[in-house]
N, C-alpha and C positions, 0 to 999 in steps of 0.2 A: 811433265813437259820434257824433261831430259830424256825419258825411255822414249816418248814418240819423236824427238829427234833425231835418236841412236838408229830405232827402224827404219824411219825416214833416210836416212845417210846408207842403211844396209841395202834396202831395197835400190837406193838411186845408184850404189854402187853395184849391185850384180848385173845391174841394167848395162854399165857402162862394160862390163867383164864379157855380156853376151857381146858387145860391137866386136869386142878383140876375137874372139870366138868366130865370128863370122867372118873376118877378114883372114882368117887362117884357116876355113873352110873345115873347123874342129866340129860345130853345129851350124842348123838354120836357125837363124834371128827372123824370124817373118817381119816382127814390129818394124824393123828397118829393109826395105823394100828395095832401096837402092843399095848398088855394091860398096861392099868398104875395102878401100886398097889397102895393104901391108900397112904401108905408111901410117895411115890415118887410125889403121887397125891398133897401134901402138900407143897412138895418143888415145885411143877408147883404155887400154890397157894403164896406162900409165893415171889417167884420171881415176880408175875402179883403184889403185894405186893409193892415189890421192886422199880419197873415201875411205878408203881404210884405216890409214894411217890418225886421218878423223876419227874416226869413233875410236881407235884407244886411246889420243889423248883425253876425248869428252871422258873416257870411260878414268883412267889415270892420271891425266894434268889437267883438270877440267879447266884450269883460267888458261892457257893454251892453247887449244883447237881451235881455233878463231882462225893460227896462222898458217895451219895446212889447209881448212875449211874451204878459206876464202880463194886458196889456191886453185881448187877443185872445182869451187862454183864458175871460175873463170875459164878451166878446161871444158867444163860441160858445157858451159852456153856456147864456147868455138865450136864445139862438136855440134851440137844442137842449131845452128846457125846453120852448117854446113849441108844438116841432115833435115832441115825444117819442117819439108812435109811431114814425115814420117814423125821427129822429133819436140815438134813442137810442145808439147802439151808437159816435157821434163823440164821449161823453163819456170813451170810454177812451181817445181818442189826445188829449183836451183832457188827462186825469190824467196823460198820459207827460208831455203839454209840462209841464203844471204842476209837476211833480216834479223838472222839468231846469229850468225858471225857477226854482224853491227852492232847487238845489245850486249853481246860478250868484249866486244873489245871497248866497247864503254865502259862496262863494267871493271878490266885491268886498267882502263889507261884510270879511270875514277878511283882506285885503289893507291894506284902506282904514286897517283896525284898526293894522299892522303897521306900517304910512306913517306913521301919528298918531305912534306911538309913537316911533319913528325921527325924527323931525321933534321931538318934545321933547328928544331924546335926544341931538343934535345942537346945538340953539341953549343945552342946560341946561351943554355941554361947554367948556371952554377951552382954547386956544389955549396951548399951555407955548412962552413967546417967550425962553427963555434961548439965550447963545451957541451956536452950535456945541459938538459933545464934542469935547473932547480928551481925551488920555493920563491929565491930571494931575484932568478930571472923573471919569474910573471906577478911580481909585486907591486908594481903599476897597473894590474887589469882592475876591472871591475873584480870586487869579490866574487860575484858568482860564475865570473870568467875561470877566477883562479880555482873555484871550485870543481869547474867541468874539466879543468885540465890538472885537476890530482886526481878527480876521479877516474877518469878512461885513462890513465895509464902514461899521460905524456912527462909528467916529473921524471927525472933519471934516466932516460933516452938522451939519443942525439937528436937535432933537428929532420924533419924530413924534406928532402931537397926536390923529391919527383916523386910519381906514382904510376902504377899502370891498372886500367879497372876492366873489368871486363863485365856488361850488365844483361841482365834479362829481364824485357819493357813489358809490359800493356799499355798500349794506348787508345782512347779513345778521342777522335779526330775531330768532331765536332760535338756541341753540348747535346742536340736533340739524341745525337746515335746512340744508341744501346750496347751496340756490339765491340768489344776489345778485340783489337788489334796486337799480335806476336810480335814482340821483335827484339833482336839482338842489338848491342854497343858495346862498342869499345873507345875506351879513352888513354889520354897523356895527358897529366897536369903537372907542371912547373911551378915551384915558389918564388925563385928568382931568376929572370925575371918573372910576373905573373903571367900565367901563360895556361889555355886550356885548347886540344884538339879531341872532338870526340866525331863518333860515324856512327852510322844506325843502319839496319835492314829490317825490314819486315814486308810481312805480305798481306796485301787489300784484300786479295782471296787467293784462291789456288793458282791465278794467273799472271794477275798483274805484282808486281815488285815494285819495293820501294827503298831508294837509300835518300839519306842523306848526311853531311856534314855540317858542325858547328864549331866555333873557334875562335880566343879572344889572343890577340898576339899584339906587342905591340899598343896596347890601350885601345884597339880598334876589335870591333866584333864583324864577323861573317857566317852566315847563315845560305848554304842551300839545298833542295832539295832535287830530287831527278825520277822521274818513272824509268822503270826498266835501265837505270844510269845511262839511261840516254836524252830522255828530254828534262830539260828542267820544267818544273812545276811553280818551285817557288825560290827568288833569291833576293837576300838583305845584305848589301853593305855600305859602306863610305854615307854612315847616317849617325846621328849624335845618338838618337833612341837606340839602334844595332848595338853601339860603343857600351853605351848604358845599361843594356839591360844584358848582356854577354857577359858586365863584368860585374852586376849583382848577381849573375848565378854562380858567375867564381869564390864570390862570398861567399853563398850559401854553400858550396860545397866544401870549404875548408874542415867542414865537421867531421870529411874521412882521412882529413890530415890537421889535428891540432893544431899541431906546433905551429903552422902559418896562422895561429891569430898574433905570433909575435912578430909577426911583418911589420916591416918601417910603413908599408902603406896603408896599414888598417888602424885606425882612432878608434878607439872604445869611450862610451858612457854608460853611466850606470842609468836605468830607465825605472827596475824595482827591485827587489829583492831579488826576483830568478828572473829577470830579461836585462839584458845588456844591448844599447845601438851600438854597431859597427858601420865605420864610414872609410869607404875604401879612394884615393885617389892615386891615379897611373898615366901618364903621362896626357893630364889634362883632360882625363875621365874620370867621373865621379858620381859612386851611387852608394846605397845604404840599404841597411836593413836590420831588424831586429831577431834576435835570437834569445829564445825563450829554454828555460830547463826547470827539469823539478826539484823538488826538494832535496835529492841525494846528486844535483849536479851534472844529471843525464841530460843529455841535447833534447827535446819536446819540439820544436817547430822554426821556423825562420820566415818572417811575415817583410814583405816589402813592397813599394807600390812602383812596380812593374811594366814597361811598355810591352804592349803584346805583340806589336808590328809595326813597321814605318809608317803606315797612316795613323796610326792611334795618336788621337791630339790629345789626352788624357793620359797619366799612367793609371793599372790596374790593380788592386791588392792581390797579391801573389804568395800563396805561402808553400811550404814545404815541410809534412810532416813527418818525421821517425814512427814508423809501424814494428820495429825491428830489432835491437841491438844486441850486436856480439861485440864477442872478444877476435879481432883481426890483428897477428901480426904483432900480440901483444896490448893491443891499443883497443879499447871498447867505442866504435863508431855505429851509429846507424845502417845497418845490412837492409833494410825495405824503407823506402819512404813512398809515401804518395806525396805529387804537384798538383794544387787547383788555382784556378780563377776566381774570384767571386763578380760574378756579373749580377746585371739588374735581375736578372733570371732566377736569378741563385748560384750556387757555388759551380764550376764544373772542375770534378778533378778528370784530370785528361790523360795525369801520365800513374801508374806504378811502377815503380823497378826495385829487382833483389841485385844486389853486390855478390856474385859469380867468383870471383877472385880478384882480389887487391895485391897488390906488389908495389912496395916501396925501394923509392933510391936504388932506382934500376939503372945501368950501366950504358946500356944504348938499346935503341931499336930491335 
């Protein structure tokens, strides 16, 4: 799509190169029948200009070209206007650019948006500057808690205060589909406050694009989604179920940072030998879930009953399981897990993803 926009901009600017050409009597322009004065000759000139200038940012600032782009689409439809008879028919390649400058500046300002947000989310965060853990810091967990956190490595560290992940998804979007879906994330998660921003892109097929963002700030969860980052598709917030279920996945994901199961907001109980419930409460959100490990201590699974959308009058069993684990950073965390549902249907796992690169107690954006 990119190379047939780049031709597309080449061709619509040499076209604009011939008007200046013929106003300066250099060649015949047949396609343009009527004369072009000097004058007008310059604005053909200055548009091919334009177009240019376009395609090397798409080619070298690719989130950028949008702002010369659009500059161009606006000189050529004057000209075009001006030239009509003859011209008419360069307004349909002025509406392709125009419609590809619209999805692109969707797509920075949809970025820019996500930065913002990330950048409050980070300077609003603190720093937990307590000692090192020891043995006799996680001596209140459940034993098999305390197990999982001698085992991956968290005793003799300092706390982790942040993170930054970078992931690579399969999804599949619906139970019946067969077909997995690509797609890139990137996340920021905070211990204090508890805090998650993550973004997604992937692609439906070779044409259409997909992002979206998810986010628990503040005890409140936000979820949406955007084709081509320009139309929304799907969006959840200012709901108890959103709030609810944004901040059991915050749970669950504590297993790529230990040390927050010693968060003032997580209660532990003992349920059996190797599962412990954790029950999370944040500013008058509250959800749970259980976390399962084997016999040497490793993370195995985190089971919870899950709303899956604002209409769902039911929650759903939602589990998440470790396919995976390394050594990260020092710390042995889950690097693959697979997400399922369990519906009347039967199970649907929907999501895959591998751990790309983890970074802790990062500094800023």
């Amino acid at each position: 799509m990119r190379l047939a926009l780049i031709i597309l901009l080449g061709i619509h600017g040499i076209i604009h190169l011939f008007g200046f050409l013929k106003a300066f009597d250099v060649v015949e322009f047949n396609a343009i029948s009527q004369p072009i004065s000097k004058a007008f000759g310059l604005v053909w000139f200055f548009t091919f200009i334009l177009f240019v200038f376009t395609i090397l940012l798409l080619i070298f600032k690719p989130e950028y070209w949008w702002l010369i782009g659009f500059l161009g689409v606006i000189s050529s439809q004057i000209l075009i206007l001006n030239y009509w008879s003859d011209a008419k028919f360069g307004t349909i390649a002025n509406l392709i650019i125009l419609i590809s400058v619209m999805i692109a500046y969707s797509s920075f300002s949809f970025k820019n948006k996500i930065i913002e947000e990330r950048i409050v989310m980070l300077e609003n965060s603190k720093n937990i500057t307590e000692d090192v853990i020891t043995k006799e810091t996680i001596s209140g967990l459940p034993f098999i808690v305390q197990h999982w956190l001698m085992n991956n490595g968290t005793i003799g560290k300092s706390p982790i205060s942040n993170l930054h992940l970078v992931q690579e998804l399969e999804l599949k979007l619906k139970p019946e589909k067969s077909k997995w879906n690509n797609g890139t994330a990137e996340q920021y998660i905070t211990v204090q406050p508890p805090s998650f921003n993550w973004s997604i892109s992937t692609q439906m097929n070779s044409i259409i694009n997909v992002v979206g963002r998810d986010k628990f700030q503040n005890g409140h969860g936000e979820m949406i989604i955007k084709l081509f980052s320009l139309l929304p598709v799907a969006e959840a917030k200012n709901h108890e179920h959103v709030d609810k279920a944004t901040l059991q996945r915050y749970l669950a994901e504590i297993v790529w940072y230990p040390s927050a199961a010693l968060s003032s907001y997580i209660k532990w109980d003992s349920l059996s030998e190797y599962s412990a419930l954790a029950t999370m409460e944040f500013r008058g959100t509250k959800g749970s879930g259980e976390f399962h490990f084997d016999e040497k201590g490793t993370f195995k699974k985190f089971v919870a009953m899950r709303y899956q959308d604002i209409n769902s009058v039911i929650p759903t069993e939602w589990t998440v399981v470790a396919t995976k684990t390394e050594e990260r950073n020092g710390i042995k965390i889950p690097v693959n897990c697979e997400a399922s549902w369990k519906l009347e249907s039967g199970n649907w796992t929907w999501l895959k993803l591998k751990i790309k690169d983890i970074e802790y107690n990062v500094k800023k954006f």
